[in-house]
ZAFI-728049 format. One record per residue (C-alpha): residue number from 1; residue in three letters; x, y, z. Coordinates in nm, 3 decimals. Layout:
N
> vexza nufi u v w
> NUM ALA X Y Z
...
***
This chain:
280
> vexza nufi u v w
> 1 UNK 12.454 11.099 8.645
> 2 UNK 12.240 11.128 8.319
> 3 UNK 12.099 10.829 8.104
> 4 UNK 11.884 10.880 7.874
> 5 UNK 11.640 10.549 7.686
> 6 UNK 11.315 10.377 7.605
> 7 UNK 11.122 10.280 7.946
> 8 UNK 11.087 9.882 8.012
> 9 UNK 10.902 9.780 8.368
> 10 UNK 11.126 9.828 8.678
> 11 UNK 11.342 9.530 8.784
> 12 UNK 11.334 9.345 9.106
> 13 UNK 11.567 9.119 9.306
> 14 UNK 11.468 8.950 9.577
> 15 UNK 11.626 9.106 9.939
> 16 UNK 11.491 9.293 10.253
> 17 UNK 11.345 9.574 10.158
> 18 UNK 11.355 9.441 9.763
> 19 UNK 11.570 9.599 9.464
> 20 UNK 11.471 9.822 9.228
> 21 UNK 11.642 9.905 8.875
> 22 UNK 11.558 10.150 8.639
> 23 UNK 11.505 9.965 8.298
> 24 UNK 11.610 10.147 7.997
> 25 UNK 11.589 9.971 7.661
> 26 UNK 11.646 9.602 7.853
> 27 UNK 12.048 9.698 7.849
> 28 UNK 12.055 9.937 8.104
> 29 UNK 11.975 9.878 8.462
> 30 UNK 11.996 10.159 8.706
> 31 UNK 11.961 10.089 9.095
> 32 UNK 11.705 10.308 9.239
> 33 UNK 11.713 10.249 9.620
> 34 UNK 12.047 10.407 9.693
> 35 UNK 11.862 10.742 9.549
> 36 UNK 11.591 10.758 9.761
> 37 UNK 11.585 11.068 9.945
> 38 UNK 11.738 11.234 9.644
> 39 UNK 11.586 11.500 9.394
> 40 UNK 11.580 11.326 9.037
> 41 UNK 11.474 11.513 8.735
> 42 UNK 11.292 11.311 8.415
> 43 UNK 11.192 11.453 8.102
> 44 UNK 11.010 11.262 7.842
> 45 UNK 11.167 11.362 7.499
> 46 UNK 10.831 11.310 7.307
> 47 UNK 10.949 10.970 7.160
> 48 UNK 10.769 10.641 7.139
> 49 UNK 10.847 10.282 7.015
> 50 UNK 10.673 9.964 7.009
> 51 UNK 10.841 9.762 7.273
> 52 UNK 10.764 9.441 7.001
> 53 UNK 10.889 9.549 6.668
> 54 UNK 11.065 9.908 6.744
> 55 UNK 10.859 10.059 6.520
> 56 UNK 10.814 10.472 6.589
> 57 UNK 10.487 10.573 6.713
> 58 UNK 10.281 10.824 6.840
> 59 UNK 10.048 10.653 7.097
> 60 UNK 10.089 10.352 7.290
> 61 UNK 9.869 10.075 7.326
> 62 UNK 9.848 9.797 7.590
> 63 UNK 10.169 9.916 7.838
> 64 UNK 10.381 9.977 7.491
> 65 UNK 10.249 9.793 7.193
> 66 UNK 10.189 9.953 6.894
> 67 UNK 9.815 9.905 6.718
> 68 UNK 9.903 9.656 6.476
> 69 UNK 10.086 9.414 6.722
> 70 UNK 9.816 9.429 6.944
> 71 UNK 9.630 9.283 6.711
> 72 UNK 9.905 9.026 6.624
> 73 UNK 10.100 8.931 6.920
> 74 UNK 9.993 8.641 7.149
> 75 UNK 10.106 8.872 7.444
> 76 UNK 9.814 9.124 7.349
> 77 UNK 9.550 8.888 7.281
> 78 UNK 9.244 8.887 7.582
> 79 UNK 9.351 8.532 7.749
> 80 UNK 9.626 8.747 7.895
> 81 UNK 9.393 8.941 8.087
> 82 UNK 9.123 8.635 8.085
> 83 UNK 9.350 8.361 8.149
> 84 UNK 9.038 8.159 8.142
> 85 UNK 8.953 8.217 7.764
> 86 UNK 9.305 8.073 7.673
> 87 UNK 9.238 7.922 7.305
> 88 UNK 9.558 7.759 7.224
> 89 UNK 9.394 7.414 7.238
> 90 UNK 9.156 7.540 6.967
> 91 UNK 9.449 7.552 6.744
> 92 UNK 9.388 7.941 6.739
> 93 UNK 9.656 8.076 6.888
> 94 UNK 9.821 8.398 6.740
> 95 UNK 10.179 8.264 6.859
> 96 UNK 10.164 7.893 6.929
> 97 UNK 10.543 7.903 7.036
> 98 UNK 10.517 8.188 7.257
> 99 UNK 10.214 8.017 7.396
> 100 UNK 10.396 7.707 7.457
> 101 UNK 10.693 7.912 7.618
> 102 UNK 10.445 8.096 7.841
> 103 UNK 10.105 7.979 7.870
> 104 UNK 10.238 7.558 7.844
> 105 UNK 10.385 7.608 8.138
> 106 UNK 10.302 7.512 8.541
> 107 UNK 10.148 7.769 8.702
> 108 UNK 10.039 7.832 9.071
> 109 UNK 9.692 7.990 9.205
> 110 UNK 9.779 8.277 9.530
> 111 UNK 9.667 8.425 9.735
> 112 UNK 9.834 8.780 9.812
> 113 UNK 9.778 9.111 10.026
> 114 UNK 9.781 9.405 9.828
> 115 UNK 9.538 9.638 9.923
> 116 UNK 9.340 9.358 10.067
> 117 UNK 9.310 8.953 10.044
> 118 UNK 9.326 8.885 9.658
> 119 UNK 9.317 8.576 9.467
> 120 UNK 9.549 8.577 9.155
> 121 UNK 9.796 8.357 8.928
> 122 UNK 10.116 8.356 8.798
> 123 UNK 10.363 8.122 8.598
> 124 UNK 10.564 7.865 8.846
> 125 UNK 10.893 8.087 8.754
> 126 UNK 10.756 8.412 8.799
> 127 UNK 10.795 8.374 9.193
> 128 UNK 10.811 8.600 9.379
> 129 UNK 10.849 8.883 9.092
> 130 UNK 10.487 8.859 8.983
> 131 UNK 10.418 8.972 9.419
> 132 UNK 10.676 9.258 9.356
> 133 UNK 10.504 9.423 9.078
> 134 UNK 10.155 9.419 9.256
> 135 UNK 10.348 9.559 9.557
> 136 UNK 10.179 9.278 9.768
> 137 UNK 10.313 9.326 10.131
> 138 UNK 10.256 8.902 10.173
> 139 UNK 10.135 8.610 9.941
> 140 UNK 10.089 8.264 9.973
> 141 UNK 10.062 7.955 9.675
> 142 UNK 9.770 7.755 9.746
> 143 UNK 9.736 7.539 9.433
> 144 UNK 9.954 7.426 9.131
> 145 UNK 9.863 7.403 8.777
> 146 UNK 10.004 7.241 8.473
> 147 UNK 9.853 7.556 8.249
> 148 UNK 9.747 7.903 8.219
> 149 UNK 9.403 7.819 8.113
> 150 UNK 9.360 7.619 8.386
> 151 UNK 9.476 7.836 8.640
> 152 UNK 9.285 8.084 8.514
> 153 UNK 8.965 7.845 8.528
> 154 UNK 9.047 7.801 8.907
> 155 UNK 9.080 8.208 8.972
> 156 UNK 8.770 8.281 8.786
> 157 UNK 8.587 8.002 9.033
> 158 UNK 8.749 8.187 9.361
> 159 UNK 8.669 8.523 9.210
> 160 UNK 8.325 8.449 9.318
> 161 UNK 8.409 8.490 9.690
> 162 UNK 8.761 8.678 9.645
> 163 UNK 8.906 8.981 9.557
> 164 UNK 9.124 8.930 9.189
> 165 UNK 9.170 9.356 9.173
> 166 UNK 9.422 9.561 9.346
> 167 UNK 9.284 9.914 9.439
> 168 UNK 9.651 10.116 9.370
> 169 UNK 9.578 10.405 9.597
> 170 UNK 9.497 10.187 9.878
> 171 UNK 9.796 9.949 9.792
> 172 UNK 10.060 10.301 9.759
> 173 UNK 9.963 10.423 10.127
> 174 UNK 9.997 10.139 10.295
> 175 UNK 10.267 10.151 10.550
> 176 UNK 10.550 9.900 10.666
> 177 UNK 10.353 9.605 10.821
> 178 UNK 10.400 9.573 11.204
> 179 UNK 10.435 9.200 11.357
> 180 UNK 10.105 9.257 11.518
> 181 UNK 9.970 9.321 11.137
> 182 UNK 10.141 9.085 11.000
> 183 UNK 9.963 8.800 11.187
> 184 UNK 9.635 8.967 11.114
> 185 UNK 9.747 8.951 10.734
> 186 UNK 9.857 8.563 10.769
> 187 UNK 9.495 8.496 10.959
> 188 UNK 9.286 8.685 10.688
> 189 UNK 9.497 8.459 10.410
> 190 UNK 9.417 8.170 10.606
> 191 UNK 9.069 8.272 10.622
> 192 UNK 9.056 8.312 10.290
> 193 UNK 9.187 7.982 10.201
> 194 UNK 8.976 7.790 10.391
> 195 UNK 8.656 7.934 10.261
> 196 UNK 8.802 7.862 9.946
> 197 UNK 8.804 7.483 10.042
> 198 UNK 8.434 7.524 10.245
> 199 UNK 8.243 7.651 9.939
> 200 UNK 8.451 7.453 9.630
> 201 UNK 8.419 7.098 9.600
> 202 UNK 8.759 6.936 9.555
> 203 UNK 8.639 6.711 9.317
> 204 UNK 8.604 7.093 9.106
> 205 UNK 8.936 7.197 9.225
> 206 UNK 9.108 6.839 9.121
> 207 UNK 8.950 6.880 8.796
> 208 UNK 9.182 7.146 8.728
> 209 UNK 9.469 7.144 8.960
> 210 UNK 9.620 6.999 9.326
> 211 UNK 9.705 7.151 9.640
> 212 UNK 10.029 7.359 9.680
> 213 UNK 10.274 7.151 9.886
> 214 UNK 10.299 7.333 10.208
> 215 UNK 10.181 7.657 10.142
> 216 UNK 10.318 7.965 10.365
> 217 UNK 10.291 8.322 10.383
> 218 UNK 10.549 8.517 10.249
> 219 UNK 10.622 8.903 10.346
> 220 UNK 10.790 9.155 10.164
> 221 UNK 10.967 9.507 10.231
> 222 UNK 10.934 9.774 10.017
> 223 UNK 11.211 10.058 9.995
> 224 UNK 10.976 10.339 10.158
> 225 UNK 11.091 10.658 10.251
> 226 UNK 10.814 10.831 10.357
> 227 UNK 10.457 10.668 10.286
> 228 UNK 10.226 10.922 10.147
> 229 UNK 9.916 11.074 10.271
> 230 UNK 9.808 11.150 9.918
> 231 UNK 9.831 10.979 9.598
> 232 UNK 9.843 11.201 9.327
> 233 UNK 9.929 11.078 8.959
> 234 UNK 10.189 11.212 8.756
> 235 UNK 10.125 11.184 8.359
> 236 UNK 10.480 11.224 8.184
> 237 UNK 10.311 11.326 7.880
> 238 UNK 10.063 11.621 8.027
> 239 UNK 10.384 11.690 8.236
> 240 UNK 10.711 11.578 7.996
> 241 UNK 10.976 11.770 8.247
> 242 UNK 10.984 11.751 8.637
> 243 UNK 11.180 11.746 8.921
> 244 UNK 11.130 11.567 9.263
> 245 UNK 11.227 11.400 9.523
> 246 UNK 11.183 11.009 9.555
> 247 UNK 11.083 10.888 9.843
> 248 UNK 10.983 10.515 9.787
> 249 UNK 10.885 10.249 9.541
> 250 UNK 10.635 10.000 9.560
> 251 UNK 10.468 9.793 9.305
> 252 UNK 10.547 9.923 8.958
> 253 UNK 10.535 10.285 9.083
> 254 UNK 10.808 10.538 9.211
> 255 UNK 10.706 10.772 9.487
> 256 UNK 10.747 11.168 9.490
> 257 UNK 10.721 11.417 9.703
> 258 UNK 10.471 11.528 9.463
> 259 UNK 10.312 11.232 9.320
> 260 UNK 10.340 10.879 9.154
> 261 UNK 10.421 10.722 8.846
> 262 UNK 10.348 10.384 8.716
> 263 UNK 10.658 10.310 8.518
> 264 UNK 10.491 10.012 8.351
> 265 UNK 10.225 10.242 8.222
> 266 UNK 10.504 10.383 8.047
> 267 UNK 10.673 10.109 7.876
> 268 UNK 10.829 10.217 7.527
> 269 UNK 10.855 10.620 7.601
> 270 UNK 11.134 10.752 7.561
> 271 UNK 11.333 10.945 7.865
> 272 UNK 11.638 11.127 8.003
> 273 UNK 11.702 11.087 8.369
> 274 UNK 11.911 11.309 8.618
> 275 UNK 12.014 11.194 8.915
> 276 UNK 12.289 11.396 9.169
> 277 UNK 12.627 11.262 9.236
> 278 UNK 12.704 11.150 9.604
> 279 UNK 12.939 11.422 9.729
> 280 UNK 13.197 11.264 9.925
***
């Protein structure tokens, strides 16, 4: 089987372990667990577009953009990264409709265990997708806000005491959780959560936001092969043609035999995909 189009981020669907598609172009969706195990061979053709406008380009900015939307999109602007410096109540936003499609929106604060106890946030309908992509093994709502700006207000106050970075190595050679380690996860959540409410006044908390209503860990499987020893990154452009086996996927990454690569990194490159038949 050979497809050949313009990297988006890799799909998920909610199951046990969780389902993976290849993106291509947001038309073409190939499933990726049923071809782990197998030798798949990707070649990057060289080619680059804007995942915003389509424009042609040669470098890509931001996970796909080109230059001039990142300095024109709402989607590029630093309140994504810094939810907390959200400015679309100064009447400054670059997109005021996207921003009322995406930022306007309830939102919940989490915590999650990626490569440790983190505290992050996440639109209400982004559940559980946002946990996929960080390849969190568990996560947990603890509070529920009516904006991004205010979430992000209440994750830059937790940030003091928690975690809101994912260390990727770490997070990649992590292995299947064990129900011994998963209760240690839960405990360290719960920890987590109630320094949280120790240290931050509620009256701060209320200010911005309100409990989560019954809050609960939730774990996740990851279709893992093998779990490796050794995290090597593979750069499609240093190295346009390879071929290698997959042996997992986790997070935004699929695992080789002989290394990783973060698909979402990748967003808006162009590629041709090989992947073997099935013999019957």
């Amino acid at each position: 089987m050979h497809y050949t189009g313009y990297l988006r981020k890799l799909n998920t669907k909610p199951a046990t372990p969780i389902e993976y598609h290849l993106n291509l172009d947001d038309k073409l969706f190939i499933p990726l667990n049923p071809h782990i195990g197998k030798q798949i061979q990707i070649t990057f053709t060289g080619h680059i577009h804007c995942i915003a406008c389509g424009k042609s380009i040669k470098k890509a900015y931001q996970q796909g953009y080109c230059f001039p939307c990142t300095q024109q999109l709402a989607r590029c602007d630093l309140c994504i990264v810094k939810p907390e410096l959200c400015h679309y109540h100064q009447g400054t936003c670059r997109e005021p409709s996207w921003g009322e499609a995406h930022c306007m929106k309830p939102h919940i604060v989490y915590l999650a265990y990626t490569s440790g106890v983190k505290v992050g946030i996440t639109r209400y309908t982004n559940m559980p997708y946002r946990w996929h992509d960080q390849g969190a093994v568990c996560a947990m709502p603890i509070y529920q806000v009516s904006t991004r700006l205010n979430a992000g207000l209440v994750e830059a106050t937790l940030s003091q005491w928690l975690n809101d970075k994912t260390n990727w190595r770490t997070m990649l050679s992590m292995p299947h959780t064990t129900d011994h380690e998963q209760s240690i996860i839960i405990e360290k959540l719960y920890e987590a959560k109630h320094l949280v409410q120790e240290r931050l006044p509620s009256t701060q908390i209320k200010a911005y936001s309100q409990d989560y209503p019954d809050p609960k860990p939730l774990f996740f499987n990851f279709p893992m092969q093998l779990t490796p020893s050794k995290i090597a990154s593979i750069n499609i452009q240093k190295k346009p043609d390879f071929c290698a086996t997959l042996v997992g996927i986790k997070g935004q990454y699929l695992i080789f035999d002989t290394g990783v690569i973060n698909i979402r990194k990748y967003s808006g490159h162009q590629i041709s995909i090989t992947i073997p038949l099935d013999h019957q």
